[in-house]
C-alpha positions, 0 to 999 in steps of 0.5 A: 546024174548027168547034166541032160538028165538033169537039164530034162527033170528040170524042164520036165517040172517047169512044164508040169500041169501042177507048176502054177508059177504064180503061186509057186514063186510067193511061197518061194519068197515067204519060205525064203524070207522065213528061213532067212529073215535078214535078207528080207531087208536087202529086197525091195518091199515091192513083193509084186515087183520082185515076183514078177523079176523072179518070173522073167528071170526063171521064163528067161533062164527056160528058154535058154537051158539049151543056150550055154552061151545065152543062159551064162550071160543071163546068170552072169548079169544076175550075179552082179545085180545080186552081188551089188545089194550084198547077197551072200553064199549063204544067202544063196544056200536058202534060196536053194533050200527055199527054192526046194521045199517051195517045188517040193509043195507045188509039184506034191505027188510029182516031187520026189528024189530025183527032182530035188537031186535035179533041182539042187545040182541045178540051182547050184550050177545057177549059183557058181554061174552067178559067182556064188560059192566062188570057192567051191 
């Protein structure tokens, strides 16, 4: 799958009628901290504030898909901000998984294949972008 394809499947599911970013991204949150309960510690204990960070960051990540420039210098900054509280490359690997199986419920009939292979390339790219999987 190439990266505008990719790119379009993304935006296509952030701009569904089913993506309801306000329940989307608590139930990211509780599949994350269900499948990697260590990183519950290294979050605040805030969840409103933390899910409103997730919101900005994913509005902003959006808005500047078209932007390398742009989107790089936001990854970039998230990269350092969760690298200082100590997040790993296999945390990051559950926020992946998390982050799937939680579009996976919201979007329901519109989930399929292709979106999980967008959504993983995707969050990937996030990933090295953020200077996760360093190695890879």
């Amino acid at each position: 799958m190439d990266a505008s394809h990719c790119r379009a499947l993304v935006l296509q599911s952030l701009e569904s009628d089913r993506m309801d970013l306000e329940a989307f991204i608590p139930a990211f949150y509780r599949t994350f901290f269900e499948l990697c309960p260590e990183a519950r510690a290294i979050f605040p204990d805030d969840t409103a504030r933390l899910e409103a960070k997730m919101l900005a960051s994913l509005t902003h990540m959006a808005e500047a898909l078209e932007h390398n420039e742009r989107l790089d210098a936001i990854l970039s900054k998230l990269g350092q901000q969760h690298r200082s509280m100590e997040i790993s490359d296999f945390h990051f690997e559950d926020f992946i998984k998390s982050f799937t199986a939680a579009l996976a419920d919201t979007l329901g009939p519109e989930w399929n294949e292709e979106c999980h292979r967008a959504w993983t390339r995707f969050l990937e790219f996030i990933g090295k972008r953020m200077n996760f999987f360093a190695t890879a």
